[in-house]
N, C-alpha and C positions, 0 to 999 in steps of 0.2 A: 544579291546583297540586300539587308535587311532596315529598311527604311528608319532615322531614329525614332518615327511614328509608331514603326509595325511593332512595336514588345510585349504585343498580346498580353497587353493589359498591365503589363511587368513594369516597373522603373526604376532604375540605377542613376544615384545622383553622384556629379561630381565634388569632390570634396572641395571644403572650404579652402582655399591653397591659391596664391599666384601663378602666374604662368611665368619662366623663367627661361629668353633666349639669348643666345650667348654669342655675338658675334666674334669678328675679328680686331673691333676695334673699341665696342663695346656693347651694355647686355640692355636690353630690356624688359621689363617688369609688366604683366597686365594681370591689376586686382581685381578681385571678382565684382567688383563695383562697375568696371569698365574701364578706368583709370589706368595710364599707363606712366611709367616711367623710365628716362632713359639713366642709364649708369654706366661709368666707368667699368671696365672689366673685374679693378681693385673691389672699388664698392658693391659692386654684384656679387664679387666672392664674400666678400664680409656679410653682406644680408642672407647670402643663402648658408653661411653655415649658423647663422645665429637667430635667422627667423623661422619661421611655420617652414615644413616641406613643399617647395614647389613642382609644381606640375613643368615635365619638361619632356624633350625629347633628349635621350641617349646619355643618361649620366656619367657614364664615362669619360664621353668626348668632354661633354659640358664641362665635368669640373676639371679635367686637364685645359684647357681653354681660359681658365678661371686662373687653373694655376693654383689648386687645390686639390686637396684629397677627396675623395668621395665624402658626400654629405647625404642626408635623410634626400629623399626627392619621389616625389612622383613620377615615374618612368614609365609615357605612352608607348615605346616600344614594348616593354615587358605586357601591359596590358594587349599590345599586338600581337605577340608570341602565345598568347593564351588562347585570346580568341578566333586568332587564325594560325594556326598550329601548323609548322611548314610551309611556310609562306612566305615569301620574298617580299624585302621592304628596304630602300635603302634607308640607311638610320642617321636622315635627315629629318628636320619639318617638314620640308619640302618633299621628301622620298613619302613619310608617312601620309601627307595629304593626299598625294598620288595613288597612294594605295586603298586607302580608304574610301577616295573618290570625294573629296570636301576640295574646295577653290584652291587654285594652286597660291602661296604667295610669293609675293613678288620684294617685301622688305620684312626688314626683321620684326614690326609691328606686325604686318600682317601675317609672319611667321609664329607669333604666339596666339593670336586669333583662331589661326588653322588649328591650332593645337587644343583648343575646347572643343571646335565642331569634330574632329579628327577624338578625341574621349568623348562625348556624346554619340557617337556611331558607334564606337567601338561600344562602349557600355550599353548601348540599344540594340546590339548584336549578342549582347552577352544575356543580356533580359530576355531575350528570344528564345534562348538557348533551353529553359525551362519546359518548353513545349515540346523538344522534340521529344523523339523516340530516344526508348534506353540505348540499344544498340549503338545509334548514332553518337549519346552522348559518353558512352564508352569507350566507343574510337576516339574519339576524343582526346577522353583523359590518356590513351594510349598516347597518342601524338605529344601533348603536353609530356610526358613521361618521358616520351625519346627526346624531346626537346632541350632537356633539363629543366622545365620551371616545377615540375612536379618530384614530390619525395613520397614513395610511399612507406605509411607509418600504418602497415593495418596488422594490426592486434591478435587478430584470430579468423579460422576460416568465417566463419558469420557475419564481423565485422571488419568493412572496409575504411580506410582511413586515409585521403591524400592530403599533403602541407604544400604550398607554396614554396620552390627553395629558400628565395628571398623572402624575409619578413616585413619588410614596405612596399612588395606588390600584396599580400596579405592585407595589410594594412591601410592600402589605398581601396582593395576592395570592400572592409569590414565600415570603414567610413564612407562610403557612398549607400549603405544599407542605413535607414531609419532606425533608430534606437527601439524601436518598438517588437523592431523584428529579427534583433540581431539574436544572438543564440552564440556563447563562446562552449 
């Protein structure tokens, strides 16, 4: 496992986004500020379809939970499907903390807390990933490819080409790259 420290020099920032957990009774909000806020299930669903994309776990669940249609969201599973490709995760907070190895929690505050340190690993595993070997990172995009998060769009024998199926795991990743270095 690759320490958020080890990214050989590399770093992936988390996007500007809330974190968004969704309980049974109702949701929680934690701004990047540190600021957390608690919300009715209603009100949760209203801000997440009308605010920034939030950082969540399992947008599915969430917005059936919600009691709403799928909304824009940051999806740390999807980022977990990439970077650990075949890999088992139950697609909770709690499932994902576990897996990634960040504090288990125990309430729904600390359920969205997990869920920064839980995309800082993951995006510090994904920074790492730049070092390795080709071969390795091959296999890779193979796993990714059986997975379904990958489509391949390559052009010609010469040029290779993969997309994201979904266009807001694309998009969660092109936003945590620096403007300076991004490249469309």
């Amino acid at each position: 496992m690759v320490s958020d420290s080890a990214a050989l020099g590399k770093r992936l920032l988390l996007p500007e986004a809330p974190v968004l957990v969704a309980g049974v009774r109702g949701a929680k909000w934690l701004e990047s500020t540190g600021e957390v806020e608690d919300q009715t299930l209603q009100a949760a669903a209203a801000r997440a379809r009308a605010g920034p994309p939030p950082i969540l776990c399992h947008a599915p669940a969430t917005a059936r939970r919600l009691k709403v249609d799928r909304f824009p969201a940051h999806d740390l599973l999807e980022l977990f499907a990439f970077v650990r490709p075949a890999r088992f995760c139950l697609p909770t907070p709690r499932g994902l903390a576990e897996a990634v190895g960040v504090a288990l929690p125990g309430t729904l505050e600390n359920e969205a807390e997990s869920l920064i340190a839980a995309a800082r690993r993951l995006l510090g595993e994904l920074a790492a990933m730049a070092g390795r070997p080709e071969d390795r990172l091959v296999a890779m995009l193979d796993q990714a490819m059986a997975a379904g998060l990958l489509v391949d769009h390559t052009l010609s024998a010469t040029e290779e080409q993969y997309c994201f199926r979904e266009d807001h795991v694309r998009e969660a990743l092109y936003q945590s790259i620096p403007a300076a270095r991004r490249r469309r």
